[in-house]
N, C-alpha and C positions, 0 to 999 in steps of 0.2 A: 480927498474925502476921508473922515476919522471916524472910524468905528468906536461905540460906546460899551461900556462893559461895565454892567453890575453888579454887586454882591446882592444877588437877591434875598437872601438869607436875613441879610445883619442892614438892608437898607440903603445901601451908600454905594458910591458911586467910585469906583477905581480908575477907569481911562476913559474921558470924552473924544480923545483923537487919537486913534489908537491907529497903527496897521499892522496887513497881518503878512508875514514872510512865511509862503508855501512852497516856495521851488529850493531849490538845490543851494541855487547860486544866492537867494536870497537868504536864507536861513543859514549860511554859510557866513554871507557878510552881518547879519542881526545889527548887531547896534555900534558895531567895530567903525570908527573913525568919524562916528557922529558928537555932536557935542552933548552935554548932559541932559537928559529930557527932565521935565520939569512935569507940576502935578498939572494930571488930565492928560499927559503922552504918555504913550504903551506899545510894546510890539506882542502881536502874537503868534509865536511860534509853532509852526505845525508841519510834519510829525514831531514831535520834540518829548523828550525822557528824561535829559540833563542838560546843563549848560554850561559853558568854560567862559571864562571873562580874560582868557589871555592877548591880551592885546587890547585891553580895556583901559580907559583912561577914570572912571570912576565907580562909583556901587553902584549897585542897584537889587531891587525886590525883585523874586521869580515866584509865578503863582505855577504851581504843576496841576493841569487840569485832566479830566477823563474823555471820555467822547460827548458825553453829556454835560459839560462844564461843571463837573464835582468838581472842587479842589481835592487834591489827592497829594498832594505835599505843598510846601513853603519852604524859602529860604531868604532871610531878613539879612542885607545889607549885606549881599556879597562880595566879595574887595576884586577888584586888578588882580590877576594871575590864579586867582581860586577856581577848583573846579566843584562844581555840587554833586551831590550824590545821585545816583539813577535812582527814579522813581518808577518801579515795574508798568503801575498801574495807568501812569500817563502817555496822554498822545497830544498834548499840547502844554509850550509853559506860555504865559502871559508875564512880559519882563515890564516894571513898573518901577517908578522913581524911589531910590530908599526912602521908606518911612512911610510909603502907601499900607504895606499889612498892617502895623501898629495902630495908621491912625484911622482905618476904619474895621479895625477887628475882625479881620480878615481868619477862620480858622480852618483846620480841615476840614473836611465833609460840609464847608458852604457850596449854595449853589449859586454858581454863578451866569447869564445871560447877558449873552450879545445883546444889546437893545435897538441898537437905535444907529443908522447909518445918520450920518452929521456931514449937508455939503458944508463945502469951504465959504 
């Protein structure tokens, strides 16, 4: 089952199948030995501050969200072995295909909403 995630803000539509890593072990393994998610897949990461892509095999978008799904930081097109910078304010990042921020104008301070559970 793929959770939906909106920019409510700007209209558009970031992950239709999204899931979300809350435990330890999940949020540990994120997106590590998966293949490239394509647009409409998303993980969302919770507790989450920053993210490390070492052991990553390609880029990808990180949305840094609040407890209210503010965006409270962005980082576009993170590469394999990069680390991003901690974002104080967040408790959640939503990792999304490079080129989701760009192509739906994705900024700070949008609000974004869980929408819409999507069975399989």
């Amino acid at each position: 089952m793929g959770i939906c995630f909106k920019n409510q803000t700007r209209g558009t539509t970031l992950a239709t199948d999204a899931r979300v890593a809350d435990s330890f072990a999940s949020r540990l393994r994120g997106l590590l030995y998966s293949k490239q998610i394509v647009a409409g897949q998303g993980l969302l990461l919770k507790p989450c501050n920053s993210i490390h892509m070492i052991g990553m095999t390609y880029a990808i978008d990180a949305i840094f969200l609040d407890d209210d799904y503010k965006v409270v930081g962005l980082v576009n097109d993170i590469q394999p072995m990069q680390v991003s910078k901690m974002f104080k304010e967040a408790t959640a990042c939503l990792e999304l295909p490079s080129g989701t921020i760009s192509s739906t104008n994705t900024e700070v301070g949008d609000q974004l909403v869980n929408a819409i559970e999507i069975k399989p």
